[in-house]
N, C-alpha and C positions, 0 to 999 in steps of 0.2 A: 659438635665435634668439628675439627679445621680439616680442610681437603686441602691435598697439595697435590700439587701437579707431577706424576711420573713420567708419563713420553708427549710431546709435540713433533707432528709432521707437516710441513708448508705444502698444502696442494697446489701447484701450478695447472693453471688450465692454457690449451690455446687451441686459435682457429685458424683452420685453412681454407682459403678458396680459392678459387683458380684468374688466374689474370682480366678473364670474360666475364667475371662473374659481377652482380648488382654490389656486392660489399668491396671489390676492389674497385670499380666506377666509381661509388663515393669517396671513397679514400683519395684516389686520385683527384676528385672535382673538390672537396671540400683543401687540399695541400694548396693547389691551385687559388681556389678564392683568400687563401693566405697570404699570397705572396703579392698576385697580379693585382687586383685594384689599387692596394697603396703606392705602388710601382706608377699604375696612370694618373693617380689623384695627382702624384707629385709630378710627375710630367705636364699635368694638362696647366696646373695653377704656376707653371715657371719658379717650383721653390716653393719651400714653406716659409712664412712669414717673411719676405721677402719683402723691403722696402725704397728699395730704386735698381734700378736696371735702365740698359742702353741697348740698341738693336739697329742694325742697316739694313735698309731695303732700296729696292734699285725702281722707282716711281713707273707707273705706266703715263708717261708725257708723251701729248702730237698736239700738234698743231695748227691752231684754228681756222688758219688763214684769213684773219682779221690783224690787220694794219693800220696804225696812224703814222702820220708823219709831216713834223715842222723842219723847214731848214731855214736860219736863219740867213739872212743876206746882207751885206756890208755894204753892196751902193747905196742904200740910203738907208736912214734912217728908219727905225722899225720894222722892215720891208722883211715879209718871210713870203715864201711858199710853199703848200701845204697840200695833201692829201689824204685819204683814206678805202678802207675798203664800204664805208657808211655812208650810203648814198646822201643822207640827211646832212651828215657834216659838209661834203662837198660842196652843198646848193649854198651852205653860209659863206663859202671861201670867195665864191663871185671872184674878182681879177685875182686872187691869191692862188687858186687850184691851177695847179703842175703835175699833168697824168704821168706816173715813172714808167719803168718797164721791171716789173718783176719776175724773180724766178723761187720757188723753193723746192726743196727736194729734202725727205727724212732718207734716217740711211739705220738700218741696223745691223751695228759691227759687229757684231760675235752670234748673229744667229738666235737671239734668245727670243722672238718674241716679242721684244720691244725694245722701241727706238730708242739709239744712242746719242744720235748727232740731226743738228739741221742746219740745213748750207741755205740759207738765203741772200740774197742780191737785189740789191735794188739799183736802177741806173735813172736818177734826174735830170731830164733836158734841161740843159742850162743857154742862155742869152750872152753873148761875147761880153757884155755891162754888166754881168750877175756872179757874183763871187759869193760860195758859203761862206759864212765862220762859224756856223753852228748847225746844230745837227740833235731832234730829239724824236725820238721814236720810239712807238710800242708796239710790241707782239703779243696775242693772247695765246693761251695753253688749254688744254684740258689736262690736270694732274690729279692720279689715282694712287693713292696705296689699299694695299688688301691683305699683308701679311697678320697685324697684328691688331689694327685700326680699321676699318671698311672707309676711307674717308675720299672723296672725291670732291672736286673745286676746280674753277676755273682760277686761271693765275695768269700773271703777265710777264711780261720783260721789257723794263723801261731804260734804252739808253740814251744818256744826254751827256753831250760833247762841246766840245766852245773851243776855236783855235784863234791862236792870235795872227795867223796870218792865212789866208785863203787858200782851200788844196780841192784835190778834185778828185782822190780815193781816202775814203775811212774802213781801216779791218778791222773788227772787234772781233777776237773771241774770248769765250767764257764759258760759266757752267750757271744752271736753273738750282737754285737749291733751296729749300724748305727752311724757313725761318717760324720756330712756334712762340709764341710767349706765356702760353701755356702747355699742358700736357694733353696728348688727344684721348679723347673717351676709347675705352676700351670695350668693343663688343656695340651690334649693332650698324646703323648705315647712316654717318654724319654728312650730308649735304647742305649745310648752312650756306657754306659759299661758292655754292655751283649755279652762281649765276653770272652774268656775262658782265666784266670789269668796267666796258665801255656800255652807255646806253644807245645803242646803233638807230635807236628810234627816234629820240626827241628831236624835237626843230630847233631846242634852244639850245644856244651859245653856250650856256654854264655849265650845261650837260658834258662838255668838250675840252674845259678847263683840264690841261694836265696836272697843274696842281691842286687841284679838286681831287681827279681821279687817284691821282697817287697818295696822298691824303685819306680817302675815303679805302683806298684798298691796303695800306699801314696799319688802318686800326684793324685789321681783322685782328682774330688770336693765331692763325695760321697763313702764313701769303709765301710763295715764291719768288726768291729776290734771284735775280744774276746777280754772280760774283766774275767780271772779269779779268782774263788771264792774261790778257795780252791789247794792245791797243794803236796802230800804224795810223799815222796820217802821210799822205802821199801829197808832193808839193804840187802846185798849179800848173795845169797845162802850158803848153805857149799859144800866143796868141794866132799863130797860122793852125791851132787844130783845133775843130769842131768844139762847141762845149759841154758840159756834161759834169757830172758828178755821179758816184756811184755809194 
């Protein structure tokens, strides 16, 4: 025999607890683990499936206080005189070493931390018969980034000048900037080329080569080039005042 249904009634149940209680603690901790980890997963990975990006960071640079320096000289033939802060290199220069009078000073403009600018000055006793017409010199660095990359390197800044007519002030300014030809590892502590640009050790001549050094410090996959901004040459002295190059 068939049964057919005469009444239905829908029991609703419900529960209460109070704000303090262990079933609203999980309610609240388990909404939370809903929302907040994919919130940082996508924070931490910069993006999901993200395939290029760009970023600025402001380098921790100072400086080494390591110097070379040729100045080329127009009374004769070939005739340079030269210096450094490498005891090793000096002893090869025999009659060519000419001790300068340097000054440098870092300066940090806006308070952050790290240095912005560096004022250096070099002053060359010169001989009444000694005229520059060139001019090449390096400065080494220590440069850090840490934002995104851990990468630290020694870098340099190589400037070479040539005038057609002899003067007795050169102003360069400019800026250090990061040149990569690759992309830097991300994560970790890359020190490949935190070693010293110049070999301040050896006895030998080739070691000294600037176009060796500049050469050998090009093929990194990361080096620090000066770009610069600006460039004064100051004309020659007259012949009643002292002589000098700066």
């Amino acid at each position: 025999m068939a049964l057919y249904e005469l009444f239905a009634h829908p029991v609703e149940r419900g529960y209460r607890a109070g704000l303090c209680s262990k079933a609203a603690l999980f309610l609240l901790l388990a909404t939370a683990l809903t929302y907040i980890p994919p919130l940082l997963v996508a924070f931490r990975s910069h993006g999901f499936w993200l395939k290029r990006s760009s970023y600025e960071e402001q380098p921790t640079v100072r400086f080494q206080h390591q110097v070379l320096l040729v100045a080329l000289l127009g009374s004769e033939p070939g005739g340079f005189l030269a210096w450094s802060t490498f005891p090793a290199f000096n002893r090869l220069q025999e009659g060519h070493l000419r001790v300068p009078l340097v000054s440098a000073r870092e300066e940090d403009r806006n308070q952050d931390g790290k240095m912005d600018m560096l004022h250096f000055k070099l002053e060359l006793p010169l001989q009444s018969t000694e005229q520059v017409l060139g001019v090449q010199l390096i400065l080494t660095f220590s440069y850090q980034l840490h934002r995104m990359s851990t990468f630290v390197m020694q870098s340099m800044a190589f400037l070479q000048s040539s005038f057609a007519l002899p003067g007795s002030q050169l102003y360069v300014n400019g800026d250090l900037r990061l040149q990569q030809k690759q992309p830097l590892g991300y994560g970790g502590l890359d020190v490949r080329y935190n070693v010293s640009v110049i070999n301040g050790t050896s006895p030998f001549a080739s070691d000294y080569d600037l176009t060796r050094i500049v050469a050998a410090y090009q093929e990194r996959n990361a080096f620090g080039i000066p770009e610069q901004n600006g460039l004064q040459l100051m004309p020659n002295r007259e012949k009643s005042e002292p002589g000098g190059a700066t």
